[in-house]
Each structure stands twice: as structure tokens, then as C-alpha cells.
N, C-alpha and C positions, 0 to 999 in steps of 0.2 A: 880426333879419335880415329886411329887406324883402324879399317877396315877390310873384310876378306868375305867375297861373296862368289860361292857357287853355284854353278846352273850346269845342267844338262844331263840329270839324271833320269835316272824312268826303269821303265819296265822293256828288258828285250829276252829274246828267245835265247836258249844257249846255242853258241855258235854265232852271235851276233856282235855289234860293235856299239860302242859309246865313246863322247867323245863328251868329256867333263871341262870344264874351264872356271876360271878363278879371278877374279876382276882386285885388284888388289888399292886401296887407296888412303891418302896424309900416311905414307910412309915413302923411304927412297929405297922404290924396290929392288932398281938394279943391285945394291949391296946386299939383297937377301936370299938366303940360301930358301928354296922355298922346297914342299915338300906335298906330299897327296898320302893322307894316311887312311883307314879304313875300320871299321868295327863292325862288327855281325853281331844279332844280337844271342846272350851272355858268354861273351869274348871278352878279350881286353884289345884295347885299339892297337892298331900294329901298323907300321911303316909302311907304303907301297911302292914309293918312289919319291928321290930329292933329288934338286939341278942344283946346282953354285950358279954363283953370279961368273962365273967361265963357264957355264954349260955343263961339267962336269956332272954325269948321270948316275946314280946310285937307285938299283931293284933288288924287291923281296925277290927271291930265287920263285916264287911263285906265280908271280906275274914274266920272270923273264922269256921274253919272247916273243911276247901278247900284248905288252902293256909298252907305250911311248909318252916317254915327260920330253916336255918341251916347253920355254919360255918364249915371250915377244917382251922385250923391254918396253919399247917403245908404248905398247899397248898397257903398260901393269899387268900382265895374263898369265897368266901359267896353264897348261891344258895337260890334259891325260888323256892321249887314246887308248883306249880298251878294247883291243880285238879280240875274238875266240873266245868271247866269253862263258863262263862256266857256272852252274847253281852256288857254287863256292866263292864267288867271287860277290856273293849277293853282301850287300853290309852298307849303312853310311859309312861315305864318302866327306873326307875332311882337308879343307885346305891348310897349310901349315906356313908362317915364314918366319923367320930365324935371323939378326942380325949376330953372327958370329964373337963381332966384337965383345960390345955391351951385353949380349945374349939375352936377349929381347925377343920373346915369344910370341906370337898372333894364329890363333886359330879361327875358322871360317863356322859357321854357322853350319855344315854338312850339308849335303845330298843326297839321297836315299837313290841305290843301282839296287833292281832285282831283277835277276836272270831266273828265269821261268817259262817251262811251255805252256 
């Protein structure tokens, strides 16, 4: 059973940085588009950023500038650094991956970021 497990959420100041990651496993991740999406609560979940299996980076205009995706094959990982962060940006945090082909969807269990003084 494929699995997708987040860690490194928490509580930081606005103005402050997090750095999320994604442990992904029994799937072949290098072929997955993988992705960090988000939901505040009563919102509907929204994108925040996907990589391709070429690295290929895709952001909410929201995050651009602040927000860095990045994978490690080798590791199964996907991470998000979150700099500058904002009370807006407060919301679980959800890993995503996506087998293009067959379109095979796998969500993570979420993370909970609250930016807060």
C-alpha cells in the first residue's frame, strides 16, 4: 500500500521559515509528479506547488517567491521550504503524487503550519 507521510509542520512567527517534507513509499516515485497542496479551515484545498519527474516546478502565484519545491529521488522526498511566512499561509499542509500515465492519485495524511505571533 503506497504511502505518503508528512513531517515538519508547527507553529512559527510570521516572518519565519518551515521546511515540510514528504517521505513517500511501495510506489516508483521518480515517475511521479508530486505536489504540496494546502487547506485553511472552511476553504476548499488548493495547489501550492508541483515538481515533474524532470524537476519541472509549478506555484500558486501566492507562494511565488517564498515557497521552494524540491525533490531527492534517491531519498523518496519531496520538501517545501516556506520562507516569509504569513497568518495566510496558516492551513494543513497535504502531500500529493500523481502517476501521470494511469493517473493514480495518493494523498498524505497532512501537516498542520500555523503562522502566528
Amino acid at each position: 500500500q503506497v504511502q505518503l507521510v508528512e513531517s515538519g509542520g508547527g507553529l512559527v512567527q510570521p516572518g519565519g521559515s518551515l521546511r515540510l517534507s514528504c517521505a513517500a513509499s511501495r510506489l516508483r516515485f521518480s515517475i511521479y509528479v508530486m505536489g504540496w497542496y494546502r487547506q485553511a479551515p472552511g476553504k476548499q484545498r488548493e495547489l501550492v506547488a508541483t515538481i515533474t519527474s524532470g524537476n519541472k516546478t509549478n506555484y500558486a502565484d501566492s507562494v511565488k517567491g517564498r515557497f521552494t519545491i524540491s525533490r531527492d529521488n534517491a531519498k523518496n522526498t519531496v520538501y517545501l521550504q516556506m520562507n516569509s511566512l504569513k497568518p495566510e499561509d496558516t492551513a494543513v499542509y497535504y502531500c500529493r503524487a500523481e502517476n501521470m500515465v494511469f493517473k493514480y492519485v495518493y494523498w498524505g495524511q497532512g501537516t498542520q503550519v500555523t503562522v502566528s505571533s
